[in-house]
Structure formats: structure tokens, C-alpha cells
C-alpha positions, -999 to +999 in steps of 0.1 A: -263+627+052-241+644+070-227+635+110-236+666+121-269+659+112-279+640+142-318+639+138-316+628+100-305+591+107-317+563+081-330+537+099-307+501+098-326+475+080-327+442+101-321+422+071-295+392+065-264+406+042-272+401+003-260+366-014-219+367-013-221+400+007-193+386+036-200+411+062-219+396+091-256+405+098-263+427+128-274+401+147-248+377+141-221+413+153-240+423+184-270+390+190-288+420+205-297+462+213-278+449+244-248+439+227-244+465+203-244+488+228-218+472+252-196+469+214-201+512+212-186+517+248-158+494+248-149+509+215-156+544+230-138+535+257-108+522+238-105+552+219-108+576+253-076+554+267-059+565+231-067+598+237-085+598+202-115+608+219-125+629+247-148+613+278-176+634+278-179+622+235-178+587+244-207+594+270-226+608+238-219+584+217-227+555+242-263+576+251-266+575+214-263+542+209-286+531+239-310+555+225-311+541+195-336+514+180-306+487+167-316+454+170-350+468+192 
């Protein structure tokens, strides 16, 4: 799948990490669609104030993420 392929997204399973798998659940990162989002912006943000990213792409990627059906 390719990022420029914005409307062929696999959907995020909402299932705990597999036995010895360290990385954290989804809920355990964000708790919440809430959360997740707020995580998206501050990084977006971040990035914007490093000059990494232009303002009006962190506005798309933040719309994305509240758009989007993590943690819903």
C-alpha cells in the first residue's frame, strides 16, 4: 500500500500486542480517538516548528487523524 493511496487504508486491529510483542497496545499509547489525535498534532506540530513539515500538511494530517476510526 502505498501513502499516496489515501482511500486504501487497512483498518488498525484493536487487539492487545501478540505474547512477547513489547510494543504497547493502542490503547495503552493514546487511552482513546481523543488521545491519539492530540499525540498526531503535537507531533505535527513539532515537526512544523522543525521546519520538517509545512502548516497546511500538519492541518491534513491532524484532519486525518480526527477523521479516522482509531480507538472509535
Amino acid at each position: 500500500m502505498l501513502a499516496s493511496e489515501p482511500d486504501r487504508r487497512a483498518p488498525l486491529a484493536h487487539v492487545q500486542p501478540a505474547a512477547g510483542d513489547p510494543r504497547k497496545s493502542l490503547e495503552e499509547r493514546y487511552k482513546d480517538h481523543d488521545g491519539f489525535v492530540k499525540t498526531v498534532a503535537k507531533a505535527a506540530q513539532e515537526l512544523v516548528h522543525e521546519r520538517f513539515l509545512l502548516p497546511d500538511d500538519a492541518d491534513t494530517f491532524v484532519q486525518a487523524a480526527q477523521d479516522s476510526d482509531v480507538l472509535k
